[in-house]
N, C-alpha and C positions, 0 to 999 in steps of 0.2 A: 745341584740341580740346574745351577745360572749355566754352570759352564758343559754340562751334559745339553740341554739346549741348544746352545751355541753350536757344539759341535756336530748333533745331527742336524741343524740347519748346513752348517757347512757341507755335510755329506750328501743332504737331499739334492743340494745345488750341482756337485761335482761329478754326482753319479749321472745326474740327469744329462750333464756335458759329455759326460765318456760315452753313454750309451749313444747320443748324437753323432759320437766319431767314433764308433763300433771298437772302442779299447774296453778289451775284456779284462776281469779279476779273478784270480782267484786265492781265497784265505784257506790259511791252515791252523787250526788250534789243536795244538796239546797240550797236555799239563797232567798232575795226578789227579785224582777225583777228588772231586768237591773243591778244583781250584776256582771253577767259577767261568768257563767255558761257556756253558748254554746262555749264563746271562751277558756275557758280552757281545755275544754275537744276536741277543734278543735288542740290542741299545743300537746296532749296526741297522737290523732287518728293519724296526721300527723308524728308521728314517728313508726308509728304500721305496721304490714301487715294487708290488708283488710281483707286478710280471717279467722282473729283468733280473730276478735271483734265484733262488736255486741253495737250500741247505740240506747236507747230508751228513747226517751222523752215521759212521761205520762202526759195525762191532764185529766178530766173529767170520770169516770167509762161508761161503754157502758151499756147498759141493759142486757146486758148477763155476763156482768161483777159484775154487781149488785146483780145478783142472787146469785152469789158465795161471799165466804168471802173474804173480803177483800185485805187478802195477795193473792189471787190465781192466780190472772193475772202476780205477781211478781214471784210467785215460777216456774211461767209458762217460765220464762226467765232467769232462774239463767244457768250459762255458764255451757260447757261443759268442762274435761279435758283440761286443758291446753290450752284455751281460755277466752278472756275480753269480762267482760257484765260490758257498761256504763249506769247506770241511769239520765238521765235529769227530776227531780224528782222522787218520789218513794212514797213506803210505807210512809213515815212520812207524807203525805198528809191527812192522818187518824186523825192526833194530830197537821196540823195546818188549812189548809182549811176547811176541812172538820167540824172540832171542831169551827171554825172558825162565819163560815156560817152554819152553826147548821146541816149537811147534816149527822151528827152522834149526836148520843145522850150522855149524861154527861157520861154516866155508859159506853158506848161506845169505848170513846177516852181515858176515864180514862183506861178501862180495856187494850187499845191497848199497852201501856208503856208497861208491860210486856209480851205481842204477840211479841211486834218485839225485845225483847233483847233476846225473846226464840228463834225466827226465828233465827235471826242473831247469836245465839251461833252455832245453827245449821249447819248454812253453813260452822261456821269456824272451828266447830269438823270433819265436811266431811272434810276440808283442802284447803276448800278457800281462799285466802288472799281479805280480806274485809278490804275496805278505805270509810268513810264518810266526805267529805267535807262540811263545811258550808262557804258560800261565804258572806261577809259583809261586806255590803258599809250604806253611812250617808244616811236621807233623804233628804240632800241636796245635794250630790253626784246623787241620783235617780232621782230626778228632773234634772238634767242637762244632764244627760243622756235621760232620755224621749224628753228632747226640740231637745236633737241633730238627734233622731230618728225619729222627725218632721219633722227635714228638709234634710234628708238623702234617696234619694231616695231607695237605694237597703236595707234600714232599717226599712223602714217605717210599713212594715209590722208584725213588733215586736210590733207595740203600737197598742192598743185596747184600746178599752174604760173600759174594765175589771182591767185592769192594773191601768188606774186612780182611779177606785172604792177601789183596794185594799190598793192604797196609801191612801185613807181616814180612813183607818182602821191600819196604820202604828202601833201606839200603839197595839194594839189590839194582831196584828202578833208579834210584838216585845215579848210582855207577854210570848205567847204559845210557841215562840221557847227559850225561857230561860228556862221554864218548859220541854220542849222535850230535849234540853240538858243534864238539870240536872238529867233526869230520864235513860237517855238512852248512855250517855257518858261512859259505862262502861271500865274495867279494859279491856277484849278482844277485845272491839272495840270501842274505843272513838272518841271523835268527833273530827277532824284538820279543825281548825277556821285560815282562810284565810283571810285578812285583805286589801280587793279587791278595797280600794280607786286606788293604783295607778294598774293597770291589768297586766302589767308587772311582780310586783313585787310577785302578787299573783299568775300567771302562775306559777313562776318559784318556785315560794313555794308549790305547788300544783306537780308539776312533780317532784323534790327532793322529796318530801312526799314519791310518789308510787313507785321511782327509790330503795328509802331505804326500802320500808314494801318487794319488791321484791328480792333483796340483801339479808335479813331475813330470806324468807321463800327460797330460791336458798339453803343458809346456813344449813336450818334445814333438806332441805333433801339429801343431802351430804352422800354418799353411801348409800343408801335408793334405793331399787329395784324400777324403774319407769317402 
């Protein structure tokens, strides 16, 4: 608790600084279910002002979403000046669901690896500061967490029956995201593997993360006309 404290003081401070010199963010979380995504980024939001963020959780494409390529609903959200856009999923959904449950084709997901290391150069030549999280828990951690979401009333609405389907497919997932890593962890923006057995330990690995990439870019524009 001392040092979750700590470090959304530090955040409230930093944030406050970037939005002053209009350096924009934006977070990516994935992980399997029940890694513990919504409460990281609730440890992030909570030391935020409401009016300089922006969180979006993506699931399923809309039909008018469909029509368009892919990244377009994403680049539809990418933050303003010196404002945070959080993803609760994203573009990688192209190269694991999607590829997954076949809703994209071989030549598809394969071609997508290098769409989004172009996307994402992009953002961070406009002067973005880009953070991707991957959040990783056991399948025997996910399981104990689904049973707890059984019996939890103000939880319960987190499990679906989709969530059980995808645990049958745990391999599967496992595969695609070792291959989405390895393709897309580059030198600009690699990937911060969060090690979300205990959620604690990963919050606070998760907010030290973006407390430092902000510290960074604070630093690089250090007499620079905002």
């Amino acid at each position: 608790r001392k040092q979750l404290a700590v470090a959304q003081a530090r955040l409230a401070t930093l944030h406050q600084q970037a939005a002053e010199r209009k350096i924009s963010t934006t977070l990516v979380f994935e992980g399997p279910d029940a890694a513990g995504k919504g409460g990281a980024i609730r440890r992030i939001t909570d030391a935020l002002d409401a009016r300089y963020y922006k969180v979006f959780p993506f699931a399923a494409p809309t039909d008018v979403e469909n029509a368009h390529h892919y990244l377009w609903r994403f680049w539809n959200c990418v933050p303003r000046a010196g404002r945070m856009t959080i993803f609760d999923r994203s573009w990688y959904g192209r190269v694991l669901v999607e590829r997954i449950e076949r809703f994209a084709g071989d030549d598809e997901w394969r071609r997508a690896f290098a769409e989004i290391n172009d996307f994402e150069s992009q953002l961070i030549d406009h002067g973005v500061v880009l953070l991707k999280f991957w959040l990783q828990i056991s399948k025997d951690e996910q399981l104990a967490r689904f049973k707890a979401r059984e019996v939890t009333p103000h939880k319960k609405w987190k499990l679906c029956d989709e969530d059980w389907r995808n645990r049958e497919r745990w391999d599967d997932y496992a595969l695609a995201t070792h291959e989405m890593i390895q393709q897309t962890s580059v030198k600009n923006s690699p990937w911060i593997l969060v090690e979300n057995e205990n959620k604690s330990y990963g919050r606070i690995k998760v907010l030290n993360a973006l407390c430092d990439a902000l510290e960074s870019a604070l630093e690089r524009h250090t007499g620079k006309d905002v």
